[in-house]
Structures are given as C-alpha cells and as structure tokens.
N, C-alpha and C positions, 0 to 999 in steps of 0.2 A: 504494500500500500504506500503511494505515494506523502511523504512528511514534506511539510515546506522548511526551507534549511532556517536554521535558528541564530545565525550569525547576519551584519548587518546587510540593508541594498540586499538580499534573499543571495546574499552568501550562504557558505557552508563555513563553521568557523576553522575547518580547514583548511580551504580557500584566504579567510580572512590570516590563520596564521602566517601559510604562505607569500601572499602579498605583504605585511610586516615583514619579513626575513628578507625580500626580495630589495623592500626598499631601504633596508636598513644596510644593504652590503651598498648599495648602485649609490645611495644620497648619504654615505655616512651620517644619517640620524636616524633619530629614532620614527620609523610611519614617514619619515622625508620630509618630517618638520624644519621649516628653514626660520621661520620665526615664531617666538611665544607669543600668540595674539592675545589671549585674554591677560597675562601680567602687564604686557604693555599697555594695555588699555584701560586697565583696571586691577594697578599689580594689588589693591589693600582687598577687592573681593577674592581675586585669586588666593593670594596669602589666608584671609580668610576661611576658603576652601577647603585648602587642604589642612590646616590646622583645626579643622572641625571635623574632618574625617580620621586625621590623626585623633582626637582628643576619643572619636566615637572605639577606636580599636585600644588605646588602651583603658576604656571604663567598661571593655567587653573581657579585653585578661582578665583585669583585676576583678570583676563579679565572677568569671566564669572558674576563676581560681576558687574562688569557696566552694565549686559544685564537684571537685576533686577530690581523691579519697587517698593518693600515695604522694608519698610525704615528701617523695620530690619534687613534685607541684607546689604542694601547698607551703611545706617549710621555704623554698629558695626560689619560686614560682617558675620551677624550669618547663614552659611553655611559653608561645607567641603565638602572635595572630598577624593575617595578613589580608591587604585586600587587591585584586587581581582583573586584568583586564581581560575579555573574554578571550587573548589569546593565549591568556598565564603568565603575564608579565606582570610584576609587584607595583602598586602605584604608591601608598604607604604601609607602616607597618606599625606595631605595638611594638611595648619596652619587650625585654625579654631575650629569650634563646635565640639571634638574629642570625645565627647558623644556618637557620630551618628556613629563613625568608622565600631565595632562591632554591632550597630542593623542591616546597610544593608546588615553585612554577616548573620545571621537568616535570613534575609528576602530571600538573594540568595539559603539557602539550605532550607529553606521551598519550595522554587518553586521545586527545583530539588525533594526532598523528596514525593510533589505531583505528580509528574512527568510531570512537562509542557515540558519536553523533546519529550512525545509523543503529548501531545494534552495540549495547544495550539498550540505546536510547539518554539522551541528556532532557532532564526536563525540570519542571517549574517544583522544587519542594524533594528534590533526590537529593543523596546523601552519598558520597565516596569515600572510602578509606584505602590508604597504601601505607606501606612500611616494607616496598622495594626497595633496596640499595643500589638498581639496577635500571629504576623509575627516579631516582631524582632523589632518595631518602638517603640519610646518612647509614644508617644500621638499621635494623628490624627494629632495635628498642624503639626508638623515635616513630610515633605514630602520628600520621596525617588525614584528617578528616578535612575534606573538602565539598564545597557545595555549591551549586550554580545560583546565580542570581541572575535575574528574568524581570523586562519591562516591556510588559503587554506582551509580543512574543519572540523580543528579540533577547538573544543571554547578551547583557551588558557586561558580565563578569564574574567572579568565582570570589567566595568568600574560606579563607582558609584555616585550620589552626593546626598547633603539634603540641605531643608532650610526650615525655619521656618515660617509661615503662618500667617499673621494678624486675617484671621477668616477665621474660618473653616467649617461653616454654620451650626451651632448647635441650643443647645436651646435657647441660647441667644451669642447676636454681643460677638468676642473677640476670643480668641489665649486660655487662660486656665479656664474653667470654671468650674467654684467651683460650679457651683448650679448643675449640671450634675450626675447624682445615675444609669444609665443604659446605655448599649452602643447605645442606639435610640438614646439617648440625646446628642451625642458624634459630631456630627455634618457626613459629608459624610465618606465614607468608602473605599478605594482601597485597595483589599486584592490581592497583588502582579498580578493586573491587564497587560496585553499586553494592550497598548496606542496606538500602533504605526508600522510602521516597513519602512525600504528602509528612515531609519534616517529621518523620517517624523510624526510629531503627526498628527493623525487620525483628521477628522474635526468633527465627530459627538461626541469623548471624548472630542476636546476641549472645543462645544455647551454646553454640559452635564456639568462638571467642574463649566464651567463659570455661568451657572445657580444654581449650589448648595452652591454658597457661596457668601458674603454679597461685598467681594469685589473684581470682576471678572479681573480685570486691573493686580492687583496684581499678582493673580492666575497668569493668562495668561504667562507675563513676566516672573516669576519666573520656570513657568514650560520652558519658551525657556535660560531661565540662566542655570538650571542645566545639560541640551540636551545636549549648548552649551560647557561646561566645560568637559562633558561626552568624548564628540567627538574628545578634544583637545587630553585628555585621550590616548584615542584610536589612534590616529597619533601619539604620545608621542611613544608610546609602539610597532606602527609599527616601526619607527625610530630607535628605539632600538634593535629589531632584524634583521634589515638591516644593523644594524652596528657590532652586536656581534654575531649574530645566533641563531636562533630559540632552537637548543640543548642547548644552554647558559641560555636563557633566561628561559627555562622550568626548569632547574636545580638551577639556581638562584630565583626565587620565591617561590623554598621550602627550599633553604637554609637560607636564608634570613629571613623564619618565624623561623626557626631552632633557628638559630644566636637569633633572639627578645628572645625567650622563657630562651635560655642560660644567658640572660640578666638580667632579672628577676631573674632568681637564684644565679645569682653573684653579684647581688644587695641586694637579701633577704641575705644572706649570710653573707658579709660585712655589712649592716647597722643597722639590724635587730638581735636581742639575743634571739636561740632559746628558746621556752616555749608558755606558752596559754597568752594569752593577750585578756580580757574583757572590753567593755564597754556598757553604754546605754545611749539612746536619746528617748526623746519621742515627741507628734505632738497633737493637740489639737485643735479640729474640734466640734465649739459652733453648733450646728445646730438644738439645741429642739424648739428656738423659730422664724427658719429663714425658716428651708426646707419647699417646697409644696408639697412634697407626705408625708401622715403620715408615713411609715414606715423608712424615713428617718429623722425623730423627735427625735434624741436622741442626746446627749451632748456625744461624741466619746475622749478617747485620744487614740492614738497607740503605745504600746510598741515598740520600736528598739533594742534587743539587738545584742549585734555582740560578736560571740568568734571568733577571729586568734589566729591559731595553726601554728605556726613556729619549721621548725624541721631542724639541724642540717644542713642536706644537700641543704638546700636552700628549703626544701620544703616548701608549703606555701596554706593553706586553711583558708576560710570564712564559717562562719556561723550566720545563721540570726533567729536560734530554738529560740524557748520562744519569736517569735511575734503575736502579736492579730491579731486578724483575719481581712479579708476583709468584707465588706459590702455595703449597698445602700450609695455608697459617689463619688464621682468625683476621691480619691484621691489613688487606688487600682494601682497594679505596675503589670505587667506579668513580663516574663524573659525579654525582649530585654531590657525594662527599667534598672534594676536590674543590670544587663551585663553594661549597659552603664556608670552609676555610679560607677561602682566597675573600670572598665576599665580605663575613665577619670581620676581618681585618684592616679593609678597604674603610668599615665604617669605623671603624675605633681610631685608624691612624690619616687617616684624609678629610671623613665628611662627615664625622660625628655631629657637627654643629648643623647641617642643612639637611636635606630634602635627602633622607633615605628610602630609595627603592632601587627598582632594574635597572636604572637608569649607570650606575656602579657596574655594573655586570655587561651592560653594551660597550662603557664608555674601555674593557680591557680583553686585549686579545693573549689568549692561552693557550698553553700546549702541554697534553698529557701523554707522553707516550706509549703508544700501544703495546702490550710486552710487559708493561714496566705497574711495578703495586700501586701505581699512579690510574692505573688502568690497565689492567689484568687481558682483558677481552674474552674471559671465560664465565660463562655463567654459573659453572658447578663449584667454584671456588666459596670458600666463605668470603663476606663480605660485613662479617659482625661486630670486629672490631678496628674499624679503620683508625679511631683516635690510635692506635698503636704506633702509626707511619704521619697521619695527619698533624699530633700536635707537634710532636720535632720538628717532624717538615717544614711548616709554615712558620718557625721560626725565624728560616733564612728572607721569608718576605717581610718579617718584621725587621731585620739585622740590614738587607740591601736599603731600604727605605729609611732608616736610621742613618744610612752612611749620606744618603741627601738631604736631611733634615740638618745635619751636624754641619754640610758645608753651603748651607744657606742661611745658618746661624739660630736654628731654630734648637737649641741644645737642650732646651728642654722636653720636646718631645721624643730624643734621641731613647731608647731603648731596644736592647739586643737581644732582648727575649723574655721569656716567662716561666714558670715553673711548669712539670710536668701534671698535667690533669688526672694521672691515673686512676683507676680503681684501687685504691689501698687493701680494703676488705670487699670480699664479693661469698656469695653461699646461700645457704638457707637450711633449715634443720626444721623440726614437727614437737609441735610442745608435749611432753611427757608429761606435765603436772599443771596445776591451774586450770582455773576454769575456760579456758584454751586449748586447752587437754586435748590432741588429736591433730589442730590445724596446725598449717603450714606459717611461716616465717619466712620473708626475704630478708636479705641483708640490703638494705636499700640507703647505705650511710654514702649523701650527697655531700661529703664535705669536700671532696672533692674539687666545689665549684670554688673553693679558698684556697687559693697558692699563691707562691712568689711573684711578685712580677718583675724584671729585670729593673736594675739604676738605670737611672738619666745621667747626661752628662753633666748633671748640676746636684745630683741629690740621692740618697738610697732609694732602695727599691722597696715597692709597696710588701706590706706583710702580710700572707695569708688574708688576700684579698684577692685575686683576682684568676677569673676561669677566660682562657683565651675565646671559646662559645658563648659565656655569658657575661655581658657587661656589670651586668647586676649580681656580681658575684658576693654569695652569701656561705657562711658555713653551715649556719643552720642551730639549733639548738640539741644538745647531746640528749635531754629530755625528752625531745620530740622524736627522735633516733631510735631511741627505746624505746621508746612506746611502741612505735609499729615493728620494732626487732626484736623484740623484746626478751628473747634466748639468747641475745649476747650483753648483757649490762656495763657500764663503762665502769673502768675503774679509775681512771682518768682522760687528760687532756691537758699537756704541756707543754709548753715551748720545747722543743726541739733543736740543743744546739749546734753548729757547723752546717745547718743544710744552705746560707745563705750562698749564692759566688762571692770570691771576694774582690776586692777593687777598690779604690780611691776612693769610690762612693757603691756599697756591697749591694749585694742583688735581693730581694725581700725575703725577710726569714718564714720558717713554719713551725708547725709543733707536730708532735706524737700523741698516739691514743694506747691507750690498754684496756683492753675489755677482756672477757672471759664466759663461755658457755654455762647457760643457767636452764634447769628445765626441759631439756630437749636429748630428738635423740634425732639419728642421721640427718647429724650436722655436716656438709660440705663448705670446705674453703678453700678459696684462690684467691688469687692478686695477680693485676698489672701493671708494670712498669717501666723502669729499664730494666737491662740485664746488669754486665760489668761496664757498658761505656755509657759516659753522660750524654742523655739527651740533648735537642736540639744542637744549632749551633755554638754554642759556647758564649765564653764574655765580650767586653770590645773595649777597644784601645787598650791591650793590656789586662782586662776581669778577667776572672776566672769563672771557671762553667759553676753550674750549681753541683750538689754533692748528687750524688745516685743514691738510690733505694736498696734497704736490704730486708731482709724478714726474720723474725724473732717471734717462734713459737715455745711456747712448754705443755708438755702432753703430762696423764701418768703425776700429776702434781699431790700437793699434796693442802692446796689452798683452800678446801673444805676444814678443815685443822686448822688451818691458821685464822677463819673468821669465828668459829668457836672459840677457839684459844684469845681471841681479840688481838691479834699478832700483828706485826708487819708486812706487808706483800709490796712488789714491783709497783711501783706508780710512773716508773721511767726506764727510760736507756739512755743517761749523758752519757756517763763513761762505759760505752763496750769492754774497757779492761779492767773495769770495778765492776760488773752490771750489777743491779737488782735482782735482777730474775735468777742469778747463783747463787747472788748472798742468803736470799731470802726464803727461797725454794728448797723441795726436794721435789726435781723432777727430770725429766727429759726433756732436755733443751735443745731446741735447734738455733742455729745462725747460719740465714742463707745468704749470702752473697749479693744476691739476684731480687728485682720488685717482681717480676714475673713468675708463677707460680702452678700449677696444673691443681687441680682438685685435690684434695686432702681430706679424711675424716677426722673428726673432732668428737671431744666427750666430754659431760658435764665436770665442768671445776679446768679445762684443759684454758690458756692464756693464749692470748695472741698481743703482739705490740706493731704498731703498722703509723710506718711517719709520712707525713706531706711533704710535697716537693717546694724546696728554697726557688731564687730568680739568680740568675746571672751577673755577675758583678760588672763595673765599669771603672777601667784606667787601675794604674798599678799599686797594688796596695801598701807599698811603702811611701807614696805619699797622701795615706789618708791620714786625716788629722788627730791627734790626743785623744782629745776628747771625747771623737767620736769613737773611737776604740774605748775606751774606758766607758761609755755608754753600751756599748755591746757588751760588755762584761758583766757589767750591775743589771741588764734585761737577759744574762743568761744565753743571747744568739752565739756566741762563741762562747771556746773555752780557754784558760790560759795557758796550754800548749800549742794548739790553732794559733793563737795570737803571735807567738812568739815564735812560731815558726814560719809564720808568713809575712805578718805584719811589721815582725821584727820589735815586736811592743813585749818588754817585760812589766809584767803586774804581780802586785800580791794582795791578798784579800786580807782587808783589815775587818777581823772577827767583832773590834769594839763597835764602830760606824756603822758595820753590814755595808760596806760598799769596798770596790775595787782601786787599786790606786796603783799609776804608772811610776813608776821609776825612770825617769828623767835619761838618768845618763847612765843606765845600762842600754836603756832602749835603742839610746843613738848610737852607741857601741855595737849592740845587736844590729841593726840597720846597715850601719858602714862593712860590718861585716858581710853581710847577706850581699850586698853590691859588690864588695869582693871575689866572695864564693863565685857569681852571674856574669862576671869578668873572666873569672879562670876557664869558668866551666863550657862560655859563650862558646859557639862557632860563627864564621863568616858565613853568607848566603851559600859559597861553591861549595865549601867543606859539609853544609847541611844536606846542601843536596846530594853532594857525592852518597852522602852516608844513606839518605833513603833510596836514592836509586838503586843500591844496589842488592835492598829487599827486595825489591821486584825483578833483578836482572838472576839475583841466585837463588829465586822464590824461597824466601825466608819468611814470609806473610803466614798467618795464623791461616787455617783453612779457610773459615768464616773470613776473613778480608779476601780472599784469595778468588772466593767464591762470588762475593758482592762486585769484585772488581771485574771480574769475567761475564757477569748478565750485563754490566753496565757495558763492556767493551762490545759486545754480543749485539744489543738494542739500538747501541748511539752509533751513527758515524760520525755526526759533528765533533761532539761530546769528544768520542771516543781518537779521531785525529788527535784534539788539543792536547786531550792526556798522552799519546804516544811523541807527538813531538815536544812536549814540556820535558818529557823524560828522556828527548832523545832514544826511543827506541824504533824496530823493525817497523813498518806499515801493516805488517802481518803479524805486529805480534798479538799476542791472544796469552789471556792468563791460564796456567793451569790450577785444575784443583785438584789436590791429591786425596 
C-alpha cells in the first residue's frame, strides 16, 4: 500500500538525508547555508530561540532524572538529552553525558539509511531503542531511546535520550566488561529496535528486556526516564512553533547547526596555530595469563597515535593512521564511539561557551582506520568496552590542542591530559541474608566519573573531579553506593597518595576505597584499567604521566574477628611497604600489579582496596615551588620519599604542629644534586637514538611492543614510511613477533 513519504516537499527522509550530505561536501556548509538569515535579522529572537529550546532539554534531564531507579543516573545524573533534525543531526542539547550527543544521531541515520521509513514504519507516537556499538552507540551499556517528532504529517525531527546501564546481561554481572573478546559476550542487543508506538512501550519488549539482564528494576525505570524526558522534548518543540512558526522553526534548526560549525572554525582559528601537530598514547591489556578462550592469551599494548592538521582557514582534521589493530579483547571502538570522544572534547576545549551541537562534528574531518581498534571492520568482535582504547587515546587530542593553546598564549587552558576513567570495582553477588535475601546486587560504584584532570601551564590539576565523558563530573555519595550495592559496604575512602603526575604544577590527585563483602554469596569481581604502562599520553613540558593502577585483595580473612573483637582493620594503602592489610590481617593477600582484572570469586568478610586515577603533571618538578610541596605533604597527595626523590624536597613531620616542614638547605642540596645525577646520566639526541634503534634492529622489544609495532606497520603506509625512515630502516622492513 502506497504511504506518502514523511520527510519535507513529499520527500522521503532518505532522500532528505541525502541531499544534506550532498550539499554539505559541494557548498562546504551545512544544507549550503551561505548566510544566517534569521540572526541577522533578528539575532535577540534567534538567541532567544535557541536558548528556550536549550532551557526546554535541560528541565527535561533534570525531571526525567527523578523517574530513574540506578544510581548512576540518579546519584551523578549520567544521562542527556538531545534534540534532532529529521535527518539526525543534533540542533541543541542538555547538561550531561555529551559523549552520547553525536552516537544517537548514527543511530537516527542508520535507521533512515535502512529504510525503516518503509518497513517498520516511522510514525507519529513510536518509540526506538539501540545500544548498537555498530549503530552509532558507544557500548551496549549506554542505552538510546529515541522518538520521532511529527507536525501535521511531516517528521520535523527526532527527540533523543541515553543512560547508562548497571548490567547489561553479559558474560559476567557489570556495566564494562573486560573479560568480553566477541559481540555474544557483549550482553543483549537492540539494533535501532521499534519498542513501542501511541507513546507506549510495548508489554512483550518490556517482559523480554526485563528478562535479559541481571537487574530488571533498573532496566525498567530507566527505560520510562528516558520516554519521559523524550516527551517533555516533544511538547518543548511543539511550544515552540506555536509560538514562532513552523517556517521558523525549520529554518532555525539548520541555521543553528550552520552557526555551531562556524564556531568551530573561529575557534580553531583564534586558539589554534596552523601546522601538523603529533602525539601518542598507548593502552596495555595483561591478558596471557587471565583470558578463557586461548586465542585471546596474549599480553596486547595498543598504539594511539593522532596527527591534527590545522590549516589557516580554520580548517581542522584528525587522524588516528599508524594504530594497531583490533582483536579478541573487550576493548575495540567502531565509529559512534570514536565520534563520541572526539566530539566531547571539541566541546570542553573549543566551544564550551557557545552553541553546542553537529555543527562541531561537520565543522572536522577524521580518519579511523580500517584494520585498526579505531575500527575493527568486524562485527563478531566485542565492542563492550571501548573506554579501554578511547580514554588514552583521546588524550593525545587533548595534548596536540594544548601544544596550540600554549603558543597562542592561552596557558591557561593548556592541559595534557586526565586521569584514567576506569572501572575500579565491577561484579555483583545475591544477598544470602536480609530481607533481600535471594536478589541480585550490581556493583554499580560510579565514582568513576571523579579523576585527575591534568595541570595547566599556570596551576595544579583539578582533584578527583573530573570524567573526560562527563563535564559534570561527580563522585557521588558512598551512602548512596551502598544502598543499591549493598553486599559490598565501605570501609572507607581516602586520599590516595602519589597517584598525582608530577611537574612544576602536579596533575590532580585521587583517593582509595576499601570495602568488603557482606551478606552475599556468588560474589564476582573485576577491574579495569591499565596494565604495567601508564595511560594516555603522558605529562608536558617536562610532567610526569600519572601513577598506574594496581589491585589489592585479601580473601580467607579473618575480619569477622576483628569487628567482634572491636579491632583495627585496613582503612588504607599509603605505604605498600608498611601496608595495612598485613599489619592488620590474617589472611590471603594478593598484590597485582595490573588495574585490569578477569573475574574472580569472593566471600563474605573477603576485602578488596581499588584506587582512582591521578592527572598528569606539567613542567619539571624541581622547579615547583616550597610551599607548594609542603602543601602536598600536610593534604597527604604525596609522601616524603616521593618528595625527595623527585622533587628533591627534604621534609620532616613535626608530630607537635601536625604539619610538615621543609628543610631549606638540605632541599637545595638534594636539588643540585639531582641536576647533577640528569647531567651525568643525560645522553645527546644521536646517542638516544643510537641506543633505541637498535631495539628494533636486534628485536630486543618485549613481545607485546613487538606485536603492536607490527599491526601498526601492517595497517599504515603513511604512518608506517615515517617510522621506517625516522629509524632509518629497510622499506620492507616489517616487525617480527616471536
């Protein structure tokens, strides 16, 4: 039966995408907008405008955040909202997760591209959900509800939201799982699924849902939060052409991405000095002696490197050539991920003050290459836990961007990176006792969204404050943690000393938790993190990278004794060579090396200790200031061996004061010394290089470097030229891995 198409002029909104894309390559803008007619002629309605549509999406989060039931919503509000032009293009957006903006527009022109215009059908009051990694989503956790919005009979646009998911009924309980090598193992699937329709989910999706994952309550709620928010949307936007007119309103949602993209270019412009700007980060994934399927038995790192090309007129490209490749691991990225990072970034370090939407995402041209965990090109792979490769990665976009900030004088925005987002604690276990007795438990501890952020070139770095995906980074409350974890109860939360980088001006500190299993039995736990090498790219002018991750369990304990007894137990790990957990303990202690972790069982009274990631320090740290060391002393971020070995700062702790105090003219002693030692030790450029070339000439490389160097050689020819003539080696040569 013939439908009349639902896109405008009785387009098909396939059609309509296509002419978008068509004019967007031919008139470099956006729709082949050459001028903003409605700001020119009336910039205070415009303005107006769009800050009425803004105001409408975030008082649609923030209500729809009450209608949410897991506690990563509701404790640190990780969800957003978005609003969409019918071809899936973002016009504004809410505070929040701004990672997600850009994946639910792929996911809107995937559907249009398959054509669910004909079959399912697109209609007035349908309901869609994805949590494709392969549609436009970052991981299965991230869940995307979207819905069409309709005026008289034409789709003016798509109203969107996301949130993020405690579990997502995988191989094992939990939100990112590292043990996960294929997309079986990824937990359920909606690939830009119809749920719904007449603003109603369907009762046999919600049955289904609620069955595929470990915690159905959560599910449930979260999926009537994002409806909710969707809908608010939706009246938001009818409101709005009630009030200006439908012609307005169609010509304003493509000037407005116009305007974003203009933004971008008068930002690269101003803050950025054309030329190429390089960096790399790398990731390091232990897994020879952790993984269960043998093919994913090998000790992995991943190359990151990134070139931006900045060119005169504001132009502005990424590249991610000369990455290793993807494989059997959790941690492989498609585009939506990719997009998502690159985007969030864009708005934190360019255009956080203006007009955020797609218009960011037109205004930059990027390359992921095929082959490479940047973009796999296989669909059977996992794709579960991309932050694995993502949050490193995108370091080096904050580090190239830092290097033009710094030589345009803008030294204060200068920063070289952030702390690792990882999963600390990840699992879940089934209450043995309490009137819970029987149900399930996620580990759903968001804190996560609080780490280091790198120094500026003028000041330290923020402390357990900030999540590279969430601007509004929160830790959240340890009370509110328990409650819905409730099998694992804190036994603290404290600073954490040496995770900072250090530098001139140190990278943001973090703290440690100790918790311990209570009530429960088939407890699972993991972690992710790094392995043995520090993430991202490192410090700058001289910082130091921030510290890695390690893990600290005790099983077989004997800490039921000791709250009877009213005893002393672990509340820390300053000193790993004093610990807590021996003095204190009798039990079976591990200390892994490694943040990364494969599943594990656990038993009531068994301890785990799990620290957040510091930021990257900036410039050298023998010339940071007294006092400012002696403040890091008295707040515990360092200790006084740290100090004195890096800093060059001798202290002693006066027990009368309770505070720290420098020693003057030891310190400068220690100092002149240390520049001595950096003198002897130094080598000239030739002599450096001599010495690493000739790890590669007599493959002296750890396997894992050996192996990362070889996919990159393998994938890149650009790439892969530069590194053989920098090293002066063969045209044919190729790494081996033993």
């Amino acid at each position: 039966m013939f439908k009349k198409p639902i896109g405008w002029n009785a387009k098909t909104i396939k059609e309509m995408l296509e002419e978008s894309e068509k004019l967007i390559e031919e008139k470099k803008s956006y729709y082949g907008i050459e001028r903003l007619s409605l700001k020119e002629e009336d910039p205070f309605r415009y303005e107006r405008a769009y800050a009425s549509l803004r105001g409408a999406l975030v008082s649609a989060r923030e209500t729809a955040l009450h209608v949410a039931a897991s506690p990563i919503v509701t404790e640190i509000g990780e969800l957003c909202f978005a609003l969409y032009t019918p071809e899936g293009d973002s016009i504004v957006v809410s505070t929040g997760i701004l990672v997600h903006v850009h994946t639910m527009s792929e996911g809107i022109k995937f559907m249009i591209r398959e054509g669910y215009e004909e079959d399912p059908t697109i209609n007035q009051g349908d309901i869609f959900l994805n949590n494709d990694p392969q549609c436009g989503n970052v991981h299965t956790t991230d869940v995307q509800t979207l819905i069409p919005i309709f005026w008289e009979d034409e789709l003016i646009g798509w109203a969107g939201g996301v949130t993020h998911q405690i579990d997502i009924g995988g191989i094992t309980p939990g939100h990112t799982l590292v043990s996960s090598i294929q997309r079986f193992d990824d937990g359920v699937y909606y690939t830009c699924r119809k749920i719904g329709s007449n603003d109603k989910i369907w009762r046999d999706h919600m049955i289904s849902a609620k069955k595929s994952v470990r915690s159905p309550m959560y599910w449930e709620l979260d999926e009537k939060c994002r409806l909710a928010g969707n809908l608010m949307i939706r009246d938001a936007v009818y409101e709005f052409i009630k009030r200006e007119g439908i012609e307005y309103y169609k010509t304003f949602m493509r000037e407005a991405i116009e305007e974003g993209r203009r933004i971008v270019i008068e930002r690269v412009k101003e803050r950025l000095i054309p030329g190429r700007y390089r960096a790399a980060s790398f990731m390091d994934l232990p897994m020879k002696d952790q993984a269960w399927v043998p093919r994913a038995r090998i000790d992995r790192i991943s190359n990151h490197p990134m070139e931006i090309v900045v060119k005169g007129d504001g132009g502005f490209s990424l590249s991610f050539d000369g990455a290793s490749a993807g494989g059997a691991n959790a941690f492989n990225c498609d585009k939506g991920a990719m997009e998502g990072g690159q985007w969030v970034l864009l708005t934190q370090i360019l255009i956080y003050g203006d007009k955020v939407n797609d218009g960011a995402y037109f205004a930059v041209e990027k390359d992921y290459p095929l082959g490479s965990w940047a973009n796999p090109g296989d669909p059977y792979l996992s794709y579960q836990a991309p932050w694995g490769n993502l949050i490193p990665a995108y370091t080096t976009m904050m580090k190239c961007m830092s290097y033009g900030l710094f030589s345009r004088g803008f030294r204060e925005e200068v920063v070289p990176g952030y702390g690792f987002t990882g999963d600390s604690i990840q699992g879940g276990g089934i209450y043995s006792a309490g009137p819970l007795k029987g149900e399930r438990w996620m580990l759903s501890t968001f804190e996560i969204s609080g780490q280091g952020l790198g120094a500026s070139a003028v000041r330290d770095g923020l402390n357990w404050g900030y999540a590279m995906w969430n601007p509004e980074a929160d830790l959240g409350d340890v009370e509110t943690w328990e409650l819905f974890q409730g099998g694992i109860p804190y036994l603290s939360r404290k600073v954490k000393p040496n995770t900072p980088g250090h530098g001139k001006y140190r990278g943001g500190a973090n703290y440690a938790g100790v918790a311990y299993i209570a009530n429960s039995e088939k407890v699972e736990f993991f972690a992710g993190r790094e392995g043995l090498v520090f993430h991202g790219s490192g410090g700058m002018h001289g910082g130091y990278p921030n510290a890695t991750s390690y893990r600290l369990i005790a099983t077989n304990t004997n800490l039921e004794e000791i709250f009877q007894n009213r005893q002393d137990y672990p509340i820390s790990d300053t000193d790993p060579n004093n610990g807590e957990f021996e003095r204190f303990l009798k039990a079976d202690i591990m200390r892994i090396p490694i943040g990364t972790i494969y599943p594990i069982s656990l038993e009531n009274f068994d301890i785990i200790h799990f620290s957040e990631s510091g930021g990257p320090g900036y410039g050298d740290p023998l010339e940071r200031k007294l006092e400012s060391v002696k403040q890091d002393l008295d707040e515990g971020l360092y200790t006084s061996d740290i100090v004195k070995s890096v800093y060059g700062i001798v202290a002693d702790y006066d027990d009368n004061n309770k505070e720290w105090k420098i020693n003057i003219e030891a310190s400068t002693k220690c100092r002149e010394e240390i520049m001595k030692e950096r003198k002897e030790k130094s080598l000239t450029f030739e002599e450096f290089w001599e010495h690493e070339r000739k790890k590669l000439t007599e493959e002296r490389l750890y396997e894992s470097v050996s192996r990362m160097y070889s996919e990159s050689l393998k994938l890149s020819s650009k790439w892969g030229k530069e590194f053989r003539e920098f090293w002066k080696l063969p045209e044919d040569f190729q790494m081996e891995v033993k």
